[in-house]
Backbone as numpy.savetxt, mean C-alpha at the origin, in Angstrom:
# Nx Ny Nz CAx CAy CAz Cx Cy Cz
-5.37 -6.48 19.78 -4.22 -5.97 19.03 -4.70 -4.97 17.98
-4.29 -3.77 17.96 -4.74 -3.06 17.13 -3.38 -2.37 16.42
-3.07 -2.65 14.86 -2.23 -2.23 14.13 -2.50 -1.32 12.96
-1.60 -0.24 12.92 -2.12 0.86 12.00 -1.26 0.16 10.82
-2.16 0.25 9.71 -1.74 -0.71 8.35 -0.46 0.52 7.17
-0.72 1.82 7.73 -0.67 2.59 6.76 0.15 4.08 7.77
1.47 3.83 8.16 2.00 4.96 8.49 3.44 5.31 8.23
3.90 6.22 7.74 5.38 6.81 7.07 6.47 7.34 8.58
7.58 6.78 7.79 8.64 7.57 8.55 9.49 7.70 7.78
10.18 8.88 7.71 11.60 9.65 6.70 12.34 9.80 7.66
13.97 9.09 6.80 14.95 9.87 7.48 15.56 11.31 6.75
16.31 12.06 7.52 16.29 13.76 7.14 16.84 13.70 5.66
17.64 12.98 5.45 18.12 13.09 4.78 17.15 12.83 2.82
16.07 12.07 3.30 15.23 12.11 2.34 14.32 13.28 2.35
13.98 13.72 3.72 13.04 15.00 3.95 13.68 16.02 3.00
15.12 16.07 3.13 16.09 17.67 2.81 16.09 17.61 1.46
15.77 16.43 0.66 15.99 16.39 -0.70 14.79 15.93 -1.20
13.79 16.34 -1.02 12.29 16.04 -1.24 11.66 17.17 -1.80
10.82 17.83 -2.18 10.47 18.89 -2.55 8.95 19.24 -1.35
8.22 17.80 -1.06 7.20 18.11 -0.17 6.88 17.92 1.41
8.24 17.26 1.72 7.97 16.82 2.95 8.55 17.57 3.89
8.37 17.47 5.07 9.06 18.23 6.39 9.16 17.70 7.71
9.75 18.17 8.19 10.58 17.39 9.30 9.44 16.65 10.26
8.29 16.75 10.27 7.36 16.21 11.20 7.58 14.61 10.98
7.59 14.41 9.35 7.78 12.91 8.32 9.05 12.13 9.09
9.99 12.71 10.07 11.33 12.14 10.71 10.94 11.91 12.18
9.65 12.51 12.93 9.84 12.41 14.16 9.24 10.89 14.95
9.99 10.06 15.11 9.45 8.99 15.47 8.94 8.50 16.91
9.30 9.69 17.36 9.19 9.77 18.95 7.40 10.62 19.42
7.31 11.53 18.15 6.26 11.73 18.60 4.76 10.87 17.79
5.46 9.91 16.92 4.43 8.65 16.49 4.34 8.07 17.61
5.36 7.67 18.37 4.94 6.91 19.60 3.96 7.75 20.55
4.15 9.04 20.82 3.44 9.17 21.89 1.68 9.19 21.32
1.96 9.26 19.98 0.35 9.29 19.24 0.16 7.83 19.53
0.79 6.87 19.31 0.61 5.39 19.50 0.29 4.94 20.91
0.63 5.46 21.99 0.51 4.98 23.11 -0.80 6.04 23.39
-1.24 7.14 23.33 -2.24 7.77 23.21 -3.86 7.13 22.70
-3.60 6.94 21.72 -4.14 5.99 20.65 -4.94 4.82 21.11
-3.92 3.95 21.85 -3.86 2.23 22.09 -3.54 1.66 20.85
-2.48 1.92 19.83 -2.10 1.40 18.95 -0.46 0.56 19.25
-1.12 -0.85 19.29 0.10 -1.57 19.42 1.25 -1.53 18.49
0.98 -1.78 17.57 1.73 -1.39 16.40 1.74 -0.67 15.22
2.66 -0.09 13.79 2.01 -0.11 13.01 3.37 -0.25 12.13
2.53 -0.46 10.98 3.70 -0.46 9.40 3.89 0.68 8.90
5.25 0.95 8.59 6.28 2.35 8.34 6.35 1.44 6.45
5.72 2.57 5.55 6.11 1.79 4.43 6.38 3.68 3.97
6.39 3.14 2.50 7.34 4.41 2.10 6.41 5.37 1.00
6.25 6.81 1.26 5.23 7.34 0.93 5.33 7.65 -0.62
6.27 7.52 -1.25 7.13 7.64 -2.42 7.32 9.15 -2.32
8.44 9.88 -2.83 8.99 11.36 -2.76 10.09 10.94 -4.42
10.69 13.01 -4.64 11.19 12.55 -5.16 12.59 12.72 -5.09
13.01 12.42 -4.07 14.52 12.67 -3.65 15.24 11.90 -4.11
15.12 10.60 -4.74 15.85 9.81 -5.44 16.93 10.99 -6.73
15.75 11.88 -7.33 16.60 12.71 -8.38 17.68 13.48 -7.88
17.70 13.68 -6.63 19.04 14.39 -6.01 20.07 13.46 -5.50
19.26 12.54 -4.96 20.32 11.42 -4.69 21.58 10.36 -5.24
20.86 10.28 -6.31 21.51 9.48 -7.48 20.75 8.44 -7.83
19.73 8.23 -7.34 19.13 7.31 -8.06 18.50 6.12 -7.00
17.37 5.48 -7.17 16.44 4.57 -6.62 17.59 3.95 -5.24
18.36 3.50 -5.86 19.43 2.58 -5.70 20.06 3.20 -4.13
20.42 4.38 -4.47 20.89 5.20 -3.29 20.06 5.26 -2.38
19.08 5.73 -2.37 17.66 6.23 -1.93 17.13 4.67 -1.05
17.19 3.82 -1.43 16.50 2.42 -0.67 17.77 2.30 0.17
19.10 2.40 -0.13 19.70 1.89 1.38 19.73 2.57 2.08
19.64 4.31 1.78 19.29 5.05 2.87 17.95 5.16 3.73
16.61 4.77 3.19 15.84 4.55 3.90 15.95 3.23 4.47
15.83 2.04 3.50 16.01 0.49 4.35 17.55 0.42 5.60
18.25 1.27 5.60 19.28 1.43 7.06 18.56 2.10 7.94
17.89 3.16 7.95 17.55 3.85 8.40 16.46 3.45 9.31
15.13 2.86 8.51 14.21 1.75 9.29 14.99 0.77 9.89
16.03 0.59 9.69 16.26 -0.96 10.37 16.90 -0.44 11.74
17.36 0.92 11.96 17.61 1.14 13.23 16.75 1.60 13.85
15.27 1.83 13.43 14.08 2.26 14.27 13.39 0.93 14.75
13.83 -0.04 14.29 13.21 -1.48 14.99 14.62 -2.15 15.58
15.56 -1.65 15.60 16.51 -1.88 16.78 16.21 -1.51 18.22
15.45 0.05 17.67 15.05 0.76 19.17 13.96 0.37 19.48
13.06 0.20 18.85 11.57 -0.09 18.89 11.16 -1.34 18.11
11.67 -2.73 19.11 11.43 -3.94 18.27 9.74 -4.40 18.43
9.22 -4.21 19.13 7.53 -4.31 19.29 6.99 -3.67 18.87
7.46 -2.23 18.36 6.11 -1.37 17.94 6.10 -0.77 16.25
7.04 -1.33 15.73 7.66 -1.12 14.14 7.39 -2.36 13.42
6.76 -2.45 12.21 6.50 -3.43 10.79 7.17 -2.71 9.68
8.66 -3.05 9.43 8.97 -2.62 8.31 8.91 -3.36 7.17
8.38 -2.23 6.02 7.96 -2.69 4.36 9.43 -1.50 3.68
10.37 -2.83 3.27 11.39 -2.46 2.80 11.03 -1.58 0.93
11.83 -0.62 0.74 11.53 -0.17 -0.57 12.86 -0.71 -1.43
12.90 -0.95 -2.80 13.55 -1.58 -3.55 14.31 -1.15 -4.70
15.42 -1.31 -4.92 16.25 -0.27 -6.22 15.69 -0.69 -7.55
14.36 -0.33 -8.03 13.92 -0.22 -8.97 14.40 -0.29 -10.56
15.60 0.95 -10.56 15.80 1.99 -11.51 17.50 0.58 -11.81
17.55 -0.27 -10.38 18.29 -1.46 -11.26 18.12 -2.88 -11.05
16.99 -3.41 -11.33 16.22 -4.83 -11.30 17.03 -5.75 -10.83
18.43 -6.16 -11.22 19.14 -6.98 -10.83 19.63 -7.29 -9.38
19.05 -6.22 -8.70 19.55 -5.96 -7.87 18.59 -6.28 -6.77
17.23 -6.38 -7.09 16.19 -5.92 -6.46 16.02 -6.91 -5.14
16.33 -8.30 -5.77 16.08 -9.42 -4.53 17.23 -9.71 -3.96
18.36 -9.51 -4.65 19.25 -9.04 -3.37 19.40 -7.89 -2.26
18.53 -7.05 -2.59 18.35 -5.97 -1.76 17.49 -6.26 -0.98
16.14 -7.20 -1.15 15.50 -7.68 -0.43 15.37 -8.65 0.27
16.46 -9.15 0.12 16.94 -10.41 1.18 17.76 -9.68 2.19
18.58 -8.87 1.88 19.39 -7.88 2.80 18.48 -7.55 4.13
17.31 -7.12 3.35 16.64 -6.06 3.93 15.68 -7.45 4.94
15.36 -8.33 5.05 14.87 -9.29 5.82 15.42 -9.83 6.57
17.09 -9.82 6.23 17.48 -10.22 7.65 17.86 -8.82 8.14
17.56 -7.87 8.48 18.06 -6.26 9.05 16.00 -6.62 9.72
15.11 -7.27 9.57 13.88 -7.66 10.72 13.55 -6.76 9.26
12.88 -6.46 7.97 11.66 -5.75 7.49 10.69 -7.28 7.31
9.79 -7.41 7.67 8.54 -7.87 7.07 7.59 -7.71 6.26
8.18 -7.05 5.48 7.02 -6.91 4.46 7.88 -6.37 3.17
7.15 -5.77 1.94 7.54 -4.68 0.55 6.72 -3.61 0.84
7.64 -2.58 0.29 6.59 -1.43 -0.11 6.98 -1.04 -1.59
6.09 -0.88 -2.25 6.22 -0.34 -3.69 4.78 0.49 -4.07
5.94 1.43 -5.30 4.90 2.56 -5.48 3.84 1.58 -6.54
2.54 2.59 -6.70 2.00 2.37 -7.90 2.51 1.88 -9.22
3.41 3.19 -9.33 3.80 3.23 -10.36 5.01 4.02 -10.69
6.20 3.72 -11.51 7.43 4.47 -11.28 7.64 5.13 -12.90
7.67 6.50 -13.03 7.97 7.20 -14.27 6.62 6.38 -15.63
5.62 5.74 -14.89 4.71 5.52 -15.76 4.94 3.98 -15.94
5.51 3.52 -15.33 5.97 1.74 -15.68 4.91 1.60 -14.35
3.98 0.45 -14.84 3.16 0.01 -13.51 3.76 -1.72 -13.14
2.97 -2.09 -12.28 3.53 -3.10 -11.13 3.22 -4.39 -12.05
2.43 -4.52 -13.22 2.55 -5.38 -14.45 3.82 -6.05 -15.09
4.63 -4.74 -15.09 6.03 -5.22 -15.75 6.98 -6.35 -15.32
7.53 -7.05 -16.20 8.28 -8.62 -16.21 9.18 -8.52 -14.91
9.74 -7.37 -14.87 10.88 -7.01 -14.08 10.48 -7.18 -12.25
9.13 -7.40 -11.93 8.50 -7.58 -10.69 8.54 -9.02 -10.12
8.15 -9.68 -11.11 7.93 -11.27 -11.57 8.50 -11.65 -10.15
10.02 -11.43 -10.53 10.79 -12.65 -9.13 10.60 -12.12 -7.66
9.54 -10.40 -7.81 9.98 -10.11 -6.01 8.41 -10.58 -6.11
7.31 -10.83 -6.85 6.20 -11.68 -6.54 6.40 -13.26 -6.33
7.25 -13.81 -6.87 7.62 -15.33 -7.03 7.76 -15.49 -5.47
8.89 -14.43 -5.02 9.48 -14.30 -3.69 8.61 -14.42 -2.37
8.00 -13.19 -2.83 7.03 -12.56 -1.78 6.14 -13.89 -1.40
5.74 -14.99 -2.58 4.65 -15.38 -2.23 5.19 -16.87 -1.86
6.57 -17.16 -2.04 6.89 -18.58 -1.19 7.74 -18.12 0.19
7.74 -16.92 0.19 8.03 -15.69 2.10 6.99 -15.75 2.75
5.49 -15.68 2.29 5.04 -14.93 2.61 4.54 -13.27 3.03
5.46 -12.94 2.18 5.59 -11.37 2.72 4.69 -10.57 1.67
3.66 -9.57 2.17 2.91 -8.93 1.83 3.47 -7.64 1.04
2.98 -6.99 0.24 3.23 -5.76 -0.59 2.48 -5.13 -0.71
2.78 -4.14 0.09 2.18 -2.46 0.30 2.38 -1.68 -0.57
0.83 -1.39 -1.59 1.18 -0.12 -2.77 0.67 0.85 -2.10
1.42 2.15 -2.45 1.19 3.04 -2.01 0.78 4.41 -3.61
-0.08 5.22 -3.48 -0.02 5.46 -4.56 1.33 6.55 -4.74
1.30 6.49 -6.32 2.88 7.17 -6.60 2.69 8.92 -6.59
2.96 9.99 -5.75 2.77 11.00 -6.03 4.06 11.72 -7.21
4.86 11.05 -7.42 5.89 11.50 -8.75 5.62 11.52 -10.10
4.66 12.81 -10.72 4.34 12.10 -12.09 3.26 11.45 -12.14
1.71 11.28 -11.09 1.13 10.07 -10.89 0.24 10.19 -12.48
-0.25 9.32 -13.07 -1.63 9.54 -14.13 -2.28 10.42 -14.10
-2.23 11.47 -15.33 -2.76 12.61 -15.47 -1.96 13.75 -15.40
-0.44 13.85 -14.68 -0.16 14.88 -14.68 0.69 15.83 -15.31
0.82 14.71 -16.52 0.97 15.10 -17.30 0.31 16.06 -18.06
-0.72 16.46 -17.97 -1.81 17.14 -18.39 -2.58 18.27 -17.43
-2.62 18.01 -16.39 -3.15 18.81 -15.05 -2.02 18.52 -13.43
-1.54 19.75 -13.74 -1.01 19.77 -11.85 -1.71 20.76 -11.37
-1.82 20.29 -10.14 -2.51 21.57 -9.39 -2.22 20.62 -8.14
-2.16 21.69 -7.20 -1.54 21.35 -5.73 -3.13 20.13 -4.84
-4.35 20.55 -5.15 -5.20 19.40 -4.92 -5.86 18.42 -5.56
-6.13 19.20 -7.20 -6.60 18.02 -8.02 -5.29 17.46 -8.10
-4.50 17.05 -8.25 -3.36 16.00 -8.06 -3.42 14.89 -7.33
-2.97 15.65 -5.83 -3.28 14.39 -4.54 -4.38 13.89 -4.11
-5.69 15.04 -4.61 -7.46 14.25 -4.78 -7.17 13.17 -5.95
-7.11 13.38 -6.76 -7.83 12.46 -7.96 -6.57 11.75 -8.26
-5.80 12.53 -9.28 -4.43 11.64 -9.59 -3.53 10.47 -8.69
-3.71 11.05 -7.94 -2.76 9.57 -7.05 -4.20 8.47 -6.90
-4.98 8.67 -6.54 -6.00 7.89 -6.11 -6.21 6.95 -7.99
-6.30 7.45 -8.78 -6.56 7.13 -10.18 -5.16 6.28 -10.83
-4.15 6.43 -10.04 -2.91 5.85 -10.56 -2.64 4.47 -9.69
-3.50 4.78 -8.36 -3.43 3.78 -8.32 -4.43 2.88 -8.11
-5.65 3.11 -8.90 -7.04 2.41 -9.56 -6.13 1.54 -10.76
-5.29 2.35 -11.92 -4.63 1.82 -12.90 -3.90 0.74 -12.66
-2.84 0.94 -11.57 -2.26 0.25 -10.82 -2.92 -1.32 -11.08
-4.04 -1.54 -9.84 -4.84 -2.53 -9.67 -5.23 -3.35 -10.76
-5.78 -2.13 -11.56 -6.52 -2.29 -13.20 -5.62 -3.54 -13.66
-4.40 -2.54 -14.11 -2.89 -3.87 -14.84 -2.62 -4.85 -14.30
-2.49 -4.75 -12.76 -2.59 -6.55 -12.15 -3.60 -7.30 -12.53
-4.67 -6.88 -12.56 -6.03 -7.59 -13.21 -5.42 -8.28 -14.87
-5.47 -7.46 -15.64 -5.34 -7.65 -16.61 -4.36 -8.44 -16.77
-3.11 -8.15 -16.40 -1.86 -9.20 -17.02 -2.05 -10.60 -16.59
-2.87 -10.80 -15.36 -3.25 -12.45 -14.83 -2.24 -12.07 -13.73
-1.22 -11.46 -12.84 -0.71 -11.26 -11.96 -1.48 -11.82 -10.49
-2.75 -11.19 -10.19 -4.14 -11.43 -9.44 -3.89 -12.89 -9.31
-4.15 -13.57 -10.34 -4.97 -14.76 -10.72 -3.33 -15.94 -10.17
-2.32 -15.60 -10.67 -1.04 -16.51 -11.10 -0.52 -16.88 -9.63
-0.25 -15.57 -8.89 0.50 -15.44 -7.51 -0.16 -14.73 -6.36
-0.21 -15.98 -5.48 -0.80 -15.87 -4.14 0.27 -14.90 -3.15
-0.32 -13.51 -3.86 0.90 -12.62 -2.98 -0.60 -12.03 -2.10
-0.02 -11.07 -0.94 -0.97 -10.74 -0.83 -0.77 -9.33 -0.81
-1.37 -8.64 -1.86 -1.00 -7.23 -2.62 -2.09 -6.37 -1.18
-2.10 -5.32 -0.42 -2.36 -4.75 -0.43 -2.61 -2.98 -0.31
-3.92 -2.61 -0.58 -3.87 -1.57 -1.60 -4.43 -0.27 -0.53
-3.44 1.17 -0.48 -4.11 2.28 0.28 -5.02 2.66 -0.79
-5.69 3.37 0.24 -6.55 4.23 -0.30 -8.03 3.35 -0.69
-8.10 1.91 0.24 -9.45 1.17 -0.66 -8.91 1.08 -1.89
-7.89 0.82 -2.67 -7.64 0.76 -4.24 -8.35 1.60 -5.15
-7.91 2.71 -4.34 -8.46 3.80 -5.37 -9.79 3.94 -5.76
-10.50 3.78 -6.69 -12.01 3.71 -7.11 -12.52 2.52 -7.75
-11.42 1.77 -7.63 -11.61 -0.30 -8.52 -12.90 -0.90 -7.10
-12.97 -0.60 -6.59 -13.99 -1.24 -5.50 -15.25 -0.76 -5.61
-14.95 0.36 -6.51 -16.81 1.74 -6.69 -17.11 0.88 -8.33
-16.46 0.18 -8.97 -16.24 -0.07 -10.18 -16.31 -1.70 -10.32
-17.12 -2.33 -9.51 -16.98 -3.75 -9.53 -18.01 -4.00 -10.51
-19.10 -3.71 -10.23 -20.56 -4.36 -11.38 -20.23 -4.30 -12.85
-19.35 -2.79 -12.92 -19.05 -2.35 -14.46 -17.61 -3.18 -15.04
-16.93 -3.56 -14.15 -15.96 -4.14 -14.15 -16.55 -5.66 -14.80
-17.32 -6.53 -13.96 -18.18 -7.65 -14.50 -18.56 -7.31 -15.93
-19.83 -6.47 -15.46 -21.04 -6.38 -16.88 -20.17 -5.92 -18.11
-19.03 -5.21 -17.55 -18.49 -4.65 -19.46 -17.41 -5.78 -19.95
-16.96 -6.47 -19.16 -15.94 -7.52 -19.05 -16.77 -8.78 -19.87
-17.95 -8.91 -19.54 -19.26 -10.13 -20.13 -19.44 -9.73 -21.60
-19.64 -8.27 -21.56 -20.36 -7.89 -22.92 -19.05 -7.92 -23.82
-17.73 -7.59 -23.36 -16.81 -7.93 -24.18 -15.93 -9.35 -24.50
-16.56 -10.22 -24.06 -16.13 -11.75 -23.97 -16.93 -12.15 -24.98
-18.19 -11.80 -25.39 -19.21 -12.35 -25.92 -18.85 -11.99 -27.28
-18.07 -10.77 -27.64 -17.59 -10.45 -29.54 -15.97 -10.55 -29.14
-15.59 -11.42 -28.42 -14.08 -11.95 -27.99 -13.30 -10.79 -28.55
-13.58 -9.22 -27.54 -12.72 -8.25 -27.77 -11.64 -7.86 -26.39
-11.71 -9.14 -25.78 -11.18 -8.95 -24.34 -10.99 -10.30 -24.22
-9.25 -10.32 -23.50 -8.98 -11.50 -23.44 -9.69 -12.45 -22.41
-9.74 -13.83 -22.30 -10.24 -14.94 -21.49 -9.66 -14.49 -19.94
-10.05 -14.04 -18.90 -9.37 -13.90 -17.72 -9.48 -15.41 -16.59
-10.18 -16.16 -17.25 -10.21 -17.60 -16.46 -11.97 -17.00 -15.58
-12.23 -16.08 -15.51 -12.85 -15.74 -14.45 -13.81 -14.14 -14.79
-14.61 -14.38 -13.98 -14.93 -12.46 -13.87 -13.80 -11.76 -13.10
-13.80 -10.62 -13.32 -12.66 -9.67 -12.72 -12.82 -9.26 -11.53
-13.93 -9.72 -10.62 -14.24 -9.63 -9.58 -13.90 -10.75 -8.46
-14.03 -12.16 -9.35 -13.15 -13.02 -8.76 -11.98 -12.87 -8.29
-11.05 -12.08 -9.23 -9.79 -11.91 -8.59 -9.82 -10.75 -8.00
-10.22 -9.65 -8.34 -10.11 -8.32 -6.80 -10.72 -8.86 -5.25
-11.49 -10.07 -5.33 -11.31 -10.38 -4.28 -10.52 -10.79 -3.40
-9.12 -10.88 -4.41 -8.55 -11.74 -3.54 -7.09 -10.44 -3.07
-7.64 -9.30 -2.89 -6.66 -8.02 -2.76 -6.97 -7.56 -1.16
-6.14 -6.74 -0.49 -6.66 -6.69 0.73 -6.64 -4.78 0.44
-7.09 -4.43 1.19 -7.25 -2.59 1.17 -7.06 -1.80 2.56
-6.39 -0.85 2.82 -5.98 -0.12 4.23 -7.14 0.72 3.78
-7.57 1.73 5.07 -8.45 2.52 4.96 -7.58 3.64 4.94
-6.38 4.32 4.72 -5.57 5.34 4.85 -6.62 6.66 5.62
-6.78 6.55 6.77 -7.28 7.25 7.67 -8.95 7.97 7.18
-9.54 7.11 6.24 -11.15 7.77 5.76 -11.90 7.60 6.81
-12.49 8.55 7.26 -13.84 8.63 7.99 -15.15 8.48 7.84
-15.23 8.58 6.32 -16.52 8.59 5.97 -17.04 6.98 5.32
-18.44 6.54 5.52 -18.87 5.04 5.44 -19.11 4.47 3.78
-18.51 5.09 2.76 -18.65 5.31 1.22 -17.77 4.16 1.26
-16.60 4.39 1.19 -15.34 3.60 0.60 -15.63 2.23 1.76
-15.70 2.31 3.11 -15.90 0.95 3.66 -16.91 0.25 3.30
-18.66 0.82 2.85 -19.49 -0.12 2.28 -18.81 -0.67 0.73
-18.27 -0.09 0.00 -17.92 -0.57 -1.34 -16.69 -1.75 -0.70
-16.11 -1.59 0.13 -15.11 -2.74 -0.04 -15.78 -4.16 1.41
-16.64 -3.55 2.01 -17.09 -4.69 2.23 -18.29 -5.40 1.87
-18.45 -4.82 0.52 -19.37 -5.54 -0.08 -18.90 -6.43 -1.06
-17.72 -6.23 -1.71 -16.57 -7.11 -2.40 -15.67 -7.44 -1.81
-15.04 -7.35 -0.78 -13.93 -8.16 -0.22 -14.16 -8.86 0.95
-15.48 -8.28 1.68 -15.29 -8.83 3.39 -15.12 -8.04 4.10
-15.19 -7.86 5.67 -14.64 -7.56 6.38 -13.28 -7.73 6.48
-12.34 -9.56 6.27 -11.32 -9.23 6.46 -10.47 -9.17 5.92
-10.54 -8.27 4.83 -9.93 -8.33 3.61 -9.62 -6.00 3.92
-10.14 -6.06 4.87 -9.85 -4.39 5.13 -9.11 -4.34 6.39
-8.19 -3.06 6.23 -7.15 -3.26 7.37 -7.15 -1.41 7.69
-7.25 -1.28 8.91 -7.37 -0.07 9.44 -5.55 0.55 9.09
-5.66 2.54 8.66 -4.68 2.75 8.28 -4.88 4.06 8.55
-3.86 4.34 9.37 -3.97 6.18 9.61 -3.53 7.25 8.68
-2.89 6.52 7.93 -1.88 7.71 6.89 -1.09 8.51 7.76
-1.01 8.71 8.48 -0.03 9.39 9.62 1.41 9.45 8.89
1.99 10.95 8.73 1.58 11.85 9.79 0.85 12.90 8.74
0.21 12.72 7.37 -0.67 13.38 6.46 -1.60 13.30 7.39
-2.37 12.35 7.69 -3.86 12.94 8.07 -3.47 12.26 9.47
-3.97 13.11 10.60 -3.91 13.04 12.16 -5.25 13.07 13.24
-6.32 12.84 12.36 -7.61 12.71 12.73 -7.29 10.88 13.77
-6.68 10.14 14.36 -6.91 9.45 14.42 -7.65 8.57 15.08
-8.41 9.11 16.15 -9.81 8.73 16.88 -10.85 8.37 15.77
-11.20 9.56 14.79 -12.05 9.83 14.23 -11.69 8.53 13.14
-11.09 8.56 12.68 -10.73 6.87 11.38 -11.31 6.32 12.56
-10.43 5.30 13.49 -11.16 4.28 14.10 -12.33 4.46 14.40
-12.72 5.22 15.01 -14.49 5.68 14.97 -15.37 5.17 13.79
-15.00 5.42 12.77 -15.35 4.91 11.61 -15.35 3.38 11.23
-14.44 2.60 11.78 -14.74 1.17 11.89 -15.65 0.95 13.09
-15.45 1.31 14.16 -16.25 1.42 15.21 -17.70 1.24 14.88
-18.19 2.39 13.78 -19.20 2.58 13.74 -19.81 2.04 12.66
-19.24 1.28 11.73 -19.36 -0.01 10.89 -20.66 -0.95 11.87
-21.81 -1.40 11.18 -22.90 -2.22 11.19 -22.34 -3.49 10.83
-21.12 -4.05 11.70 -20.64 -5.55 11.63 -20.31 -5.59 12.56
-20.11 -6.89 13.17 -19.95 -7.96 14.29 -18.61 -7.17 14.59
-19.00 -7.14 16.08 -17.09 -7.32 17.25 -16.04 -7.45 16.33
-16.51 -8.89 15.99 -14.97 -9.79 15.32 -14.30 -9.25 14.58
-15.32 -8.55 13.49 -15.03 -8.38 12.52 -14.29 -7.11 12.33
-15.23 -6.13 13.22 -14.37 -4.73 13.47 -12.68 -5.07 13.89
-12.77 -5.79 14.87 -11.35 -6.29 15.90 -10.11 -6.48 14.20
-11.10 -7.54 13.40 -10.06 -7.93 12.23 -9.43 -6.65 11.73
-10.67 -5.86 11.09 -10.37 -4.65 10.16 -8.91 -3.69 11.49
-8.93 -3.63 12.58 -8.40 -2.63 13.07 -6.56 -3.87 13.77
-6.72 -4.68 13.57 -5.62 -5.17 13.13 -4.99 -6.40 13.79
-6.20 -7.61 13.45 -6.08 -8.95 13.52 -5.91 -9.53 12.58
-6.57 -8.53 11.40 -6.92 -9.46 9.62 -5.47 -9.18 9.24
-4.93 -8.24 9.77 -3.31 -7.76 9.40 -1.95 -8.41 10.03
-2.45 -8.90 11.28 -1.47 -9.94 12.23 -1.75 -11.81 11.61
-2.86 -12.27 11.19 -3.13 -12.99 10.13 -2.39 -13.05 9.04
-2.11 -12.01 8.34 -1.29 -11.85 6.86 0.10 -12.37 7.32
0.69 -11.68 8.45 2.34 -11.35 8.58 2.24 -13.10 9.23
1.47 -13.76 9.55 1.70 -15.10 10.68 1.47 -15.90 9.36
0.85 -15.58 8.26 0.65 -16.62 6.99 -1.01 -17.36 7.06
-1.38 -16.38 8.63 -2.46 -17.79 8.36 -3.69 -17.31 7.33
């Protein structure tokens, strides 16, 4: 079974009111023929964040038009679609009723950004879709936030942005679950594109500065080193080729704690990603997990 952890679909109507996307982001017919090309049995459609919500009217609008929208692509395509429902944010009250909606319409999973207008996944207002998620079972897909991500306030530019800034927003991201005890409290199982950003290149310093600040009690008690709990995060490879980001996360998480992810239809290299687990110096098994057993595991609970 091989499942892509990490691939987008838009309906037009989010494409037309987006500022970056284009109609390729709507074609679902030619994901399939990449999928059957491929040998990809399945994969998860989560939501790349855009910012069409500001034309739309708001979060609110924007999630039932995408969560309807997915739910008739796994009407047509009930074997080869994992939908990660997105959530009306911008009105909390609303959020787990929207996500109960959205579970019986078949989504299996969440998708949520990094981070929304600078509020990260820390805030109180999350609490009950983690409470949720984690007596469901249902997993949560961050994706990093390209709206506004960290930093850009200060620097846009069309590549240092989507290089560094999204990748860094959602390092922060991770960072604040650490910190608030989120990690530690609820057995959700958060996981993170992109390898979690650069929190996996950042484990020793994460420990050693975490020790040296426990010792003049300038950092609160975390129950634990901070490595204890990033272990317990899972990471897509969002279509990387290169063996950097997979030695850093399987040297802290495992093998099956990584889940193969094409980013599709952004990056279309997709021989070349799997190649890259392929060519991973670990056991059969383990490759088999990363490319999408460790991910059919999550959705079965075991």
């Amino acid at each position: 079974m091989i499942i892509d952890a990490h691939s987008h679909w838009l309906p037009q109507e989010i494409i037309y009111n987006s500022h970056f996307f284009h109609k390729a982001w709507g074609d679902i017919e030619t994901q399939l023929k990449m999928m059957d090309e491929m040998g990809l049995d399945k994969a998860v459609l989560s939501y790349p964040t855009s910012d069409a919500h500001l034309k739309l009217g708001g979060i609110k609008e924007l999630s039932n038009i995408y969560n309807n929208n997915l739910a008739r692509i796994f009407k047509r395509y009930p074997d080869r679609f994992i939908g990660a429902c997105i959530l009306p944010i911008d009105e909390p009250e609303e959020m787990l009723k929207e996500l109960r909606r959205c579970l019986d319409l078949g989504f299996r999973a969440i998708s949520l950004a990094s981070s929304y207008d600078g509020r990260y996944l820390d805030e109180p207002m999350f609490l009950p879709i983690y409470k949720y998620a984690q007596e469901n079972n249902l997993p949560i897909f961050v994706h990093s936030q390209i709206v506004n991500p960290i930093g850009a306030e200060r620097v846009r530019d069309p590549l240092l942005t989507p290089v560094i800034e999204y990748v860094f927003d959602i390092t922060i991201c991770l960072g604040k679950l650490l910190m608030s005890g989120i990690l530690a409290d609820y057995q959700v199982n958060f996981i993170f594109a992109y390898f979690g950003g650069v929190a996996l290149h950042l484990a020793d310093r994460f420990d050693a500065t975490y020790k040296m600040l426990r010792q003049i009690n300038f950092v609160k008690d975390l129950g634990g080193l901070p490595t204890d709990f990033l272990r317990n995060i899972y990471v897509d490879t969002s279509g990387d080729k290169e063996k950097t980001n997979f030695l850093s996360a399987l040297n802290l998480l495992g093998a099956d704690h990584i889940l193969w992810g094409s980013d599709w239809p952004a990056k279309k290299e997709i021989r070349d990603s799997m190649a890259a687990v392929e060519n991973l110096e670990i056991s059969s098994v383990e490759k088999q997990g990363i490319l999408g057993e460790n991910l059919e595991k999550i959705l079965k609970g075991v």
